[in-house]
C-alpha positions as CSV (number, residue, x, y, z in Angstrom):
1,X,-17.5,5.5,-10.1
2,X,-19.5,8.4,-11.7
3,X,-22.8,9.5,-10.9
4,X,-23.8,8.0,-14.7
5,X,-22.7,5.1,-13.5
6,X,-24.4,4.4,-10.0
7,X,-27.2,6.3,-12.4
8,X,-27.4,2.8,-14.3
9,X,-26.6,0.4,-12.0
10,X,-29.4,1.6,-9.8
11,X,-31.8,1.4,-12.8
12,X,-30.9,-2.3,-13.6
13,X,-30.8,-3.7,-10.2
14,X,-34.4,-2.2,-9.8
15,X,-35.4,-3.9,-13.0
16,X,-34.0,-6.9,-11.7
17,X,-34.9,-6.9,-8.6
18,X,-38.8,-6.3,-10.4
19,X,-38.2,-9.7,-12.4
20,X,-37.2,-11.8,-10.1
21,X,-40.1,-11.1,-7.9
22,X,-42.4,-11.7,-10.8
23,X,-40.8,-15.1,-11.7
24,X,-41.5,-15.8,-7.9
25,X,-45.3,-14.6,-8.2
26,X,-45.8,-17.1,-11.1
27,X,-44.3,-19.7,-9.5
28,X,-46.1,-19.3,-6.2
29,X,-49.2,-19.3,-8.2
30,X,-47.8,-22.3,-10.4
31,X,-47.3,-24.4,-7.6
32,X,-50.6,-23.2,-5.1
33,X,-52.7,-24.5,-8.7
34,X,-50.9,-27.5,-9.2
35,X,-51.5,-28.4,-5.2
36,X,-55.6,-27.7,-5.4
37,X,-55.2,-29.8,-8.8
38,X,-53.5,-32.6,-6.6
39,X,-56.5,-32.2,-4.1
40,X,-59.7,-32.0,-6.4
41,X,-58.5,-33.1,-10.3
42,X,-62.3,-32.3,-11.1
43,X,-61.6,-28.9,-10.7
44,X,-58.1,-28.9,-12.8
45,X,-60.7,-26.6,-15.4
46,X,-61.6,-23.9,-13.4
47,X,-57.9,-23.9,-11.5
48,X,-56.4,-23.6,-14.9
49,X,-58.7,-20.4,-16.1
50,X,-58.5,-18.6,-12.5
51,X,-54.5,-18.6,-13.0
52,X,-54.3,-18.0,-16.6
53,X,-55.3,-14.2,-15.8
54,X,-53.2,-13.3,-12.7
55,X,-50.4,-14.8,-14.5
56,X,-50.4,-12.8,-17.3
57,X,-51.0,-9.6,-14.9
58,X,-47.6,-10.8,-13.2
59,X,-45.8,-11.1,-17.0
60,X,-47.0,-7.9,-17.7
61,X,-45.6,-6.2,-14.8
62,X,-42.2,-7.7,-15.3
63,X,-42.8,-6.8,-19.6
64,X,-43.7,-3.2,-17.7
65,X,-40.3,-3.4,-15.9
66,X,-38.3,-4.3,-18.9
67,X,-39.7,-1.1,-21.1
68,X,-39.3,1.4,-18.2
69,X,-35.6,0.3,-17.8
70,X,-35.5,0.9,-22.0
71,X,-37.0,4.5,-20.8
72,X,-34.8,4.8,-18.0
73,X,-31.3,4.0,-20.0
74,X,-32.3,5.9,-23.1
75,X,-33.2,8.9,-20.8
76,X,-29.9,8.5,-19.4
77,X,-27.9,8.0,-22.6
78,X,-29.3,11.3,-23.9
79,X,-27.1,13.4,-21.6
80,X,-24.1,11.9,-22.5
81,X,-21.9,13.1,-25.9
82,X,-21.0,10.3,-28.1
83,X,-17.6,11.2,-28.1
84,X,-16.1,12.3,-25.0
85,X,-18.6,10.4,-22.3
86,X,-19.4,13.2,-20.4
87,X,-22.4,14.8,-19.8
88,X,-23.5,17.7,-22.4
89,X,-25.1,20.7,-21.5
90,X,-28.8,20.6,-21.9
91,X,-30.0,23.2,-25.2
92,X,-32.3,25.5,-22.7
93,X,-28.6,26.6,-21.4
94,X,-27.1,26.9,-24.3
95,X,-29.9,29.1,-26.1
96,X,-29.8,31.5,-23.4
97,X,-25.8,32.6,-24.2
């Protein structure tokens, strides 16, 4: 396995590994809300507003996630030709012959 490979692998196990522990953020938040709902149901209101906002923090890290991996696999596409799959030589090198 080539360096581009292990190159991508790394970057979507990382992304994944970023998703998966923002779907367990929002659900640890999900579920500590519901349970003070289950204890005080007058105060289903305020429980619903405080987790409204860290939840969309958590989304956003795992949206954040998502677009570096975009960044990350279009950085990575950019050094390979789209004809022979391996990796061209950047154009600082090749203006200086």
């Amino acid at each position: 396995m080539g360096s581009l490979n292990l190159a991508y692998v790394g970057v979507f196990v990382g992304a994944g590994l970023i998703v998966i522990g923002a779907g367990l953020g929002i659900g640890k938040l999900a579920g500590s809300a519901l349970e003070g709902a289950a204890r005080q149901p007058e105060a289903l209101n305020a429980l619903q507003t405080m987790m409204i906002i860290p939840a969309a923090m958590i989304e956003g890290l795992g949206l954040l996630a998502l677009v570096t991996v975009l960044l990350a696999a279009l950085a990575l596409n950019k050094g390979v030709s789209a004809m022979g799959g391996a990796p061209s030589a950047p154009a600082a090198a090749e203006a200086t012959k």
